[in-house]
N, C-alpha and C positions, 0 to 999 in steps of 0.2 A: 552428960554434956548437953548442951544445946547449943539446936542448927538454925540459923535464922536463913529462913528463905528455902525451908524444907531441907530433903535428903532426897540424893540419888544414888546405889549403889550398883552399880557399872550398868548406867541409865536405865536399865527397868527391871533389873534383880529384885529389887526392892527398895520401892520408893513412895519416899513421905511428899503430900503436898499439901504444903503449909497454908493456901490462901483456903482451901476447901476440907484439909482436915481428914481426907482420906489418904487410905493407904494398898499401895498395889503391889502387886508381885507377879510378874511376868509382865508389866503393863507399864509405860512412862505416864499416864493420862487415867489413874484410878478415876472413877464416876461413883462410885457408893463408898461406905465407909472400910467396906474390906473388897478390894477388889483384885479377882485371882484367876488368873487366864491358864490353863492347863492344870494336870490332875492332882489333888490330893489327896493326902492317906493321914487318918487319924487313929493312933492309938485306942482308942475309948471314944466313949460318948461324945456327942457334943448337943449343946443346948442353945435353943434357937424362941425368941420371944415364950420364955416361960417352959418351952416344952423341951423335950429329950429326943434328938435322934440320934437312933443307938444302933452300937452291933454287937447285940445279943443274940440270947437262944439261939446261937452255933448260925446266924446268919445276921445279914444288916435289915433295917427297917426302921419303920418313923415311930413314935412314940407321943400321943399326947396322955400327959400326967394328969390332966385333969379328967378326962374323961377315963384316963385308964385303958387303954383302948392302943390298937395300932395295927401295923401291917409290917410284914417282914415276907422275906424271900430265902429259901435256905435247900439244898439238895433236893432240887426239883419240885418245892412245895412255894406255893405263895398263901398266905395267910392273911384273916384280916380276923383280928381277934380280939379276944379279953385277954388283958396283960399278964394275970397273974393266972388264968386259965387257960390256956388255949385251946382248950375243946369246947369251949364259948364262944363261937364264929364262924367264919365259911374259909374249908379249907380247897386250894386246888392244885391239884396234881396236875402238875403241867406235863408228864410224860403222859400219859391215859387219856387228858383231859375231865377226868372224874371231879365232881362237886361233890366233896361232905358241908351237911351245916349239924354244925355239934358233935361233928366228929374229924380226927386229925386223920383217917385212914377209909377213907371212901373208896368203896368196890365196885360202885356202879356209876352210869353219867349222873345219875344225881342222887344220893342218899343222905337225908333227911335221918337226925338219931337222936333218940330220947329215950333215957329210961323210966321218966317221972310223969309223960304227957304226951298227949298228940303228936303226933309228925309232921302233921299237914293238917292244915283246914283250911276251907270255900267260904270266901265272904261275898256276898251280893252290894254291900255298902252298909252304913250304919243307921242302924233301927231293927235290924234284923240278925236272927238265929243265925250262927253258921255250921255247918257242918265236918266234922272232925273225922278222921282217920289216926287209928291206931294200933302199933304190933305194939303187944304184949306180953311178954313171953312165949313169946311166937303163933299167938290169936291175933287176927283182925279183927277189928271192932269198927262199927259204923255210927256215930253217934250224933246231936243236935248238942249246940252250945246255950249259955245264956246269951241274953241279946250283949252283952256286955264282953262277950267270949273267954270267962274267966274260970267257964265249969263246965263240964258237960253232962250231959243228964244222968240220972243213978241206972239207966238201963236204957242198954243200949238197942237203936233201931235196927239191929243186923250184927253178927258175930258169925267169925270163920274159925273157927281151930285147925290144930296144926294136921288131922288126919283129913279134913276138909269139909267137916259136918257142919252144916249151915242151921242155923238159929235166928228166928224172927220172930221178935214176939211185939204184939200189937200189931199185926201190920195186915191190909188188904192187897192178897198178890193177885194176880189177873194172868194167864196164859202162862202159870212155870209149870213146864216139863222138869221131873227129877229121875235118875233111875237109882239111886242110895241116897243116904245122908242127908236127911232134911226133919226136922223138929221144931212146928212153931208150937209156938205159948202164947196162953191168955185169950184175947178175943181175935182169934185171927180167921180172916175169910178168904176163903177160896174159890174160884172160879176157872172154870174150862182146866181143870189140875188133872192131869195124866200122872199116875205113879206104875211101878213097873217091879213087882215081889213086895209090895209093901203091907206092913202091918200098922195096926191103932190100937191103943188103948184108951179106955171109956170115951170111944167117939159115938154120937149117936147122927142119925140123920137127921134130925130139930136143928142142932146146929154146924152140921159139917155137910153139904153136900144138900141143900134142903129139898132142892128141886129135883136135884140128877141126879143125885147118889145110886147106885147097885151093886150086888155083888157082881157084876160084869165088869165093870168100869173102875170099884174103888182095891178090889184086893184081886190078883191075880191067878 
């Protein structure tokens, strides 16, 4: 059928207005082309200039398709993620407060999780190396990137393992106290170094200790 001169069904249930073309529902005076005063409930998806807002993955959330990409909110988690991953993004536990990024199940205020790369790295701005941080199999690693920060070097400036034995190779330390667990490699210089039961293998004093070295001071 047609209404000439719009529709009103019991004046603002739902009403068509014909001179502007919109259409309202709870409203006599729609202003946009769907205009809707009080709440509604949608079965499934709905689709808004191209994109999807949806309620999926056992909660509601926005959805763009092109980017693949969205936010959802579901049993105390807000999300902003990869669509078809969600351990692709930053998760937060709104009961804890806890941030994971790349991971759906963060244990701490903020945890950082990769199994293939860095967790974190220091940029100063571009032109410059930055510096990376990584658990490993449960090693710390202490590393420089390319300047591009797409690698980080074949060896690393510092490494922790899980018993806590500390590994620096190339490096010039200045004033470290150790009392266990210390092993550098390669050309490494020491200065004002206090150890405490410690042992060497083919160290000589030419290059360990050139000036100070004794048996006072280097083996206990």
């Amino acid at each position: 059928s047609t209404f000439a001169g719009g529709l009103a069904v019991e004046t603002s249930g739902l009403v068509y207005d014909f001179s502007s073309g919109n259409v309202g529902i709870g409203t006599a005076g729609p202003t946009v082309a769907l205009d809707v005063v009080g709440a509604g409930k949608f079965s499934s998806g709905i689709t808004v200039a191209g994109n999807n807002i949806v309620s999926s993955l056992s909660g509601g959330g926005f959805y763009h398709s092109t980017a693949n990409a969205g936010m959802y909110g579901v049993s105390g988690t807000l999300a902003i993620t990869n669509w078809d991953d969600t351990t692709k993004g930053i998760t937060i536990k709104t009961a804890t407060g806890n941030v994971g990024i790349g991971t759906t199940t963060p244990t701490w205020l903020l945890n950082p999780t990769s199994a293939t790369g860095a967790q974190l790295a220091l940029s100063s701005g571009a032109g410059f190396s930055q510096w990376a941080f990584r658990n490993a199999g449960g090693n710390l690693y202490f590393a420089t990137t390319t300047v591009a920060g797409t690698a980080t070097s074949s060896v690393s400036a510092l490494a922790i393992n899980s018993n806590g034995l500390l590994t620096v190779n190339s490096a010039s330390i200045t004033g470290l106290t150790t009392t266990t667990n210390l092993l550098a490699n390669a050309s490494s210089t020491f200065q004002n170094f206090t150890a405490v039961n410690s042992t060497s293998t083919n160290a000589t004093t030419t290059n360990l200790f050139s000036t100070t070295a004794s048996s006072t001071n280097l083996f206990s």
